[in-house]
C-alpha positions in Angstrom: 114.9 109.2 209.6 112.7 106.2 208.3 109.8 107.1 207.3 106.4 105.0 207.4 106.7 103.5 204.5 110.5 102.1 205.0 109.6 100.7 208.3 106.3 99.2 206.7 108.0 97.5 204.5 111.0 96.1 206.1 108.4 94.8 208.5 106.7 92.8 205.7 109.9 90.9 205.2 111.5 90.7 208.4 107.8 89.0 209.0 108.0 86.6 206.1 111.6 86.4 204.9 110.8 84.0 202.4 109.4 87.1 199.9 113.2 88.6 199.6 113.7 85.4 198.3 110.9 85.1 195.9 111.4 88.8 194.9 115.4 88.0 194.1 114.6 84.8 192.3 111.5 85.0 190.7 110.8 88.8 189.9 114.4 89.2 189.2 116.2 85.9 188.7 118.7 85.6 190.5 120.3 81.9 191.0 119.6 81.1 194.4 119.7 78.0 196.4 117.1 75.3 196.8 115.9 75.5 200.4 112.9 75.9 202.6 114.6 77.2 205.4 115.6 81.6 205.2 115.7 83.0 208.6 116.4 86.5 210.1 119.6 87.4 211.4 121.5 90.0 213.7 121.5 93.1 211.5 124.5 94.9 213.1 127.9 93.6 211.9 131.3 95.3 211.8 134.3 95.7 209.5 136.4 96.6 212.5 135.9 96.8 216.1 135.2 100.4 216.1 133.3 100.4 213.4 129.7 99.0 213.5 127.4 99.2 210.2 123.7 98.3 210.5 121.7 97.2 207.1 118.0 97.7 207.2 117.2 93.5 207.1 120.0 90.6 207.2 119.0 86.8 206.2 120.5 83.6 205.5 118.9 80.6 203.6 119.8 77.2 205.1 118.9 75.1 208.3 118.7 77.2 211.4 122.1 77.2 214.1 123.7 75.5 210.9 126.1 77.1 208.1 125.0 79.4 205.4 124.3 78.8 202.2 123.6 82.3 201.0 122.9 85.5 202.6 120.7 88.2 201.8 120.9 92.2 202.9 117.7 93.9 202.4 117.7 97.3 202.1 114.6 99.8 202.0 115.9 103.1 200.0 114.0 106.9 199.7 116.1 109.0 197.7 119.5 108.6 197.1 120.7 109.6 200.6 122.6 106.4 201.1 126.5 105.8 199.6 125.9 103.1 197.3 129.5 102.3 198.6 128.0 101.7 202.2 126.2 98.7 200.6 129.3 97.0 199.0 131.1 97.6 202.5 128.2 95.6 204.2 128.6 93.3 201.8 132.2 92.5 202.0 131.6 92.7 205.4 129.3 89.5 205.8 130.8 87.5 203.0 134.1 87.9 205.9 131.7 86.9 208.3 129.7 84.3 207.3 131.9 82.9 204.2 129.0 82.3 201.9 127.5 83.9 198.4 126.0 87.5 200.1 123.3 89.4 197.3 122.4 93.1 198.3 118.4 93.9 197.6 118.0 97.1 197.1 114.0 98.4 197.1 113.2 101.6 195.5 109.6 103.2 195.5 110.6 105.5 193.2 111.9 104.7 189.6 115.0 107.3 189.7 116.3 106.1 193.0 116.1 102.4 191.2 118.2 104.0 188.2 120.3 104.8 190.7 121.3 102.0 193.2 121.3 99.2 190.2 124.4 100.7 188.7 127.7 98.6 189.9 129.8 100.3 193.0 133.0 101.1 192.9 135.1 100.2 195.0 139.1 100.9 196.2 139.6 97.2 196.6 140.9 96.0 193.1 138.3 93.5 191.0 135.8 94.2 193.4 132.8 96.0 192.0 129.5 95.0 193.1 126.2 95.4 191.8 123.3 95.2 194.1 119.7 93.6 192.5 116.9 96.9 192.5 113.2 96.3 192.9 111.9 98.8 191.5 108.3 99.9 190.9 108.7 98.5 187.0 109.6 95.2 188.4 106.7 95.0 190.9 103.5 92.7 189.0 100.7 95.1 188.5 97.8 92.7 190.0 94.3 93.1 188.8 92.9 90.1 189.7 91.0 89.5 192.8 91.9 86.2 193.3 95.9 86.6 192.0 96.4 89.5 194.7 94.9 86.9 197.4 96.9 84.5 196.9 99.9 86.9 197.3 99.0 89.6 199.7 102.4 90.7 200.5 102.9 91.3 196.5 99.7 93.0 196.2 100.4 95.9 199.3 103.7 96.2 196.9 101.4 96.5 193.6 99.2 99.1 195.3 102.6 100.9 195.7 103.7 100.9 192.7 100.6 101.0 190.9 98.1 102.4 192.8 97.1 105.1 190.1 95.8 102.0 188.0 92.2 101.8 190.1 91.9 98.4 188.9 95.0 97.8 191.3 93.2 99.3 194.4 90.0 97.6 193.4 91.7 94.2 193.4 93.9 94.8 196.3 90.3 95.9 198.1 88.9 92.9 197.3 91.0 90.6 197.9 90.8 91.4 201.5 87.5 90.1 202.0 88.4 87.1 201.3 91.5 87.0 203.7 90.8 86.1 207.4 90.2 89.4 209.6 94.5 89.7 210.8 95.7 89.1 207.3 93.3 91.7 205.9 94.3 94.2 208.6 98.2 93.7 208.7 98.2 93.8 204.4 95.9 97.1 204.4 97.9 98.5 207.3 100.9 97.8 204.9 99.6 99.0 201.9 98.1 102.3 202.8 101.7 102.9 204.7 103.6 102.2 201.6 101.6 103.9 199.3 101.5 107.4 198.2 99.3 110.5 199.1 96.9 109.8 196.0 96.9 106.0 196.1 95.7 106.6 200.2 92.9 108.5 199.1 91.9 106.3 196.3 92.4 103.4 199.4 89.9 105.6 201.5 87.3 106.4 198.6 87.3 102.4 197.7 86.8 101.2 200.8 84.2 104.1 201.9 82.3 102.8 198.9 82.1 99.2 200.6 79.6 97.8 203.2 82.3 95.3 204.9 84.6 97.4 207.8 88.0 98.5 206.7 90.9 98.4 208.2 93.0 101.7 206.9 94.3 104.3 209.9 91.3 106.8 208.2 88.9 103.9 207.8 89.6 103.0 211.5 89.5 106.6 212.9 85.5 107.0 211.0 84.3 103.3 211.4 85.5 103.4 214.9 84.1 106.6 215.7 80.6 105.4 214.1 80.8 102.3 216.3 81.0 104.3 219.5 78.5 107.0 218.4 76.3 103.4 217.4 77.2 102.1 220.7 75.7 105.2 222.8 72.9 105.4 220.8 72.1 101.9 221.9 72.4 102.8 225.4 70.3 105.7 225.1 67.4 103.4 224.0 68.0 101.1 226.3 67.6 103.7 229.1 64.6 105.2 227.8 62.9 101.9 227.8 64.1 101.4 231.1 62.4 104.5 232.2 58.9 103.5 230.5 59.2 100.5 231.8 59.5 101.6 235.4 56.8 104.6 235.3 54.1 101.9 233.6 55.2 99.6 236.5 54.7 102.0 239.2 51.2 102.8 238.0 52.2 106.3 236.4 50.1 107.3 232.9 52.5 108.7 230.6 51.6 110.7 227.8 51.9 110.6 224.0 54.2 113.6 223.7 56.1 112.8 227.0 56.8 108.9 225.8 57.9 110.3 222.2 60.1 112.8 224.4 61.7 110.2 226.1 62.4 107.6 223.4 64.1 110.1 221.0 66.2 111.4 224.3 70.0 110.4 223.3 71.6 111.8 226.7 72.3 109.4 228.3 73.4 110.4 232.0 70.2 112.4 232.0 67.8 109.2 230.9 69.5 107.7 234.3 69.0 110.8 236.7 65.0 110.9 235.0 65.2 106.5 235.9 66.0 107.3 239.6 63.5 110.1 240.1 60.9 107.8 238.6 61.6 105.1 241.1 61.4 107.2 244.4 58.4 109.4 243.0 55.6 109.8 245.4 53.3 111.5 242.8 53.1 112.0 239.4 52.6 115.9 239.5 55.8 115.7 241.2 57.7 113.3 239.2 56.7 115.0 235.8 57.8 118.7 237.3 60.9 116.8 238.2 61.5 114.9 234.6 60.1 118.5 233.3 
């Protein structure tokens, strides 16, 4: 089943399928060609009418409704659960289809399940022994800059990944947020604390504690939610209570020193409302302070 952190970071792609490219040509340099346009496409193809086969992330680089120049299968791995020979069928199965150049990226979390995937695939059809490109963590740039992780977001969610034990990674990753507008800074924490491992989350949660700007992690969101609301009813609270002074100095009632402290540091809310009501239909005062007594 796919866990969190597979679906976290197909998403990133299948949202900007331009990084596949960038990972395949730039961290790992493959040839690829030289255009601006790389779309998603259908996912689900077949090497015989009976037999569907479904790859995590399918896209092709060239114009849109036109013919391919290249194809890319992206695939998010966890272990080495999967055949490597599954990815050589799919593969085959969309260089039949589309009748262009097809690269397999294979991305590995974990260094042994990268060991594993990047060796070539044998296969039962004669010359053809494919070797799918690995990202691994070693091939994923460590950033540590501030302004280097801003300016690639989607890379930096991947550093914190793979690097997250460096606190300088974190730190930077943290940082960088600020500076990114408020949907950017949640969809890249969301993505990072998703993708990254038990220790690197709570090294996430203990950064961003330590920081007086709101955060954006499922933990961060819980607790700064929760103080907003417990905020937000406090606030109410004091606006009752002044409501109530307000209305027992307008209808000519003395109040007090100890009964207006009472009142201002009352946090209940409903009952600040039941004591506003009496106040405004009290006849007397003996009777509207054995009431609010």
């Amino acid at each position: 089943m796919p866990s969190p952190r597979h679906d976290a970071l197909v998403k990133m792609i299948s949202e900007r399928p331009q990084l596949a490219v960038e990972i395949l040509r730039d961290l790992i340099g493959v040839q690829l060609p030289d255009t601006p346009w790389v779309q998603q496409e259908e996912r689900t193809f077949n090497t015989r009418k009976s037999d569907d086969i479904e790859a995590d992330l399918v896209l092709t680089m060239g114009p849109p409704h036109g013919e391919a120049e290249h194809a890319i299968i992206v695939e998010v791995q966890q272990g080495k659960g999967k055949n490597p020979r599954q990815l050589a069928r799919y593969a085959a199965a969309l260089w039949l289809m589309l009748d262009c150049p097809v690269s397999v990226l294979v991305i590995c979390p974990d260094r042994a399940d990268a060991a594993f995937y990047a060796q070539p695939i044998d296969t039962d059809l004669l010359g053809y022994r494919p070797q799918p490109y690995v990202l691994g963590p070693d091939d994923v740039p460590a950033f540590t800059n501030p302004q280097e992780a801003a300016a690639r977001l989607d890379l930096a969610a991947m550093s914190v990944m793979a690097h997250g034990r460096d606190r300088k990674v974190v730190e930077a990753f943290t940082s960088a947020l600020r500076h990114a507008d408020d949907e950017h800074a949640t969809k890249y924490n969301e993505y990072a604390y998703s993708i990254a491992g038990p220790e690197v989350r709570r090294l996430l949660e203990e950064i961003m504690a330590s920081t007086d700007w709101p955060v954006y992690s499922p933990f961060a969101r819980e607790h700064f939610g929760r103080g907003v609301e417990e905020g937000e009813a406090k606030g109410k609270a004091q606006e009752a209570s002044r409501a109530l002074l307000l209305v027992l100095e307008a209808r000519g009632f003395l109040i007090a020193d100890d009964l207006r402290a009472e009142l201002t540091a009352c946090t209940d809310l409903a009952l600040l409302e039941a004591w506003i009501r009496r106040a405004a239909t009290a006849k007397t005062s003996e009777n509207l302070f054995h009431e609010l007594d």
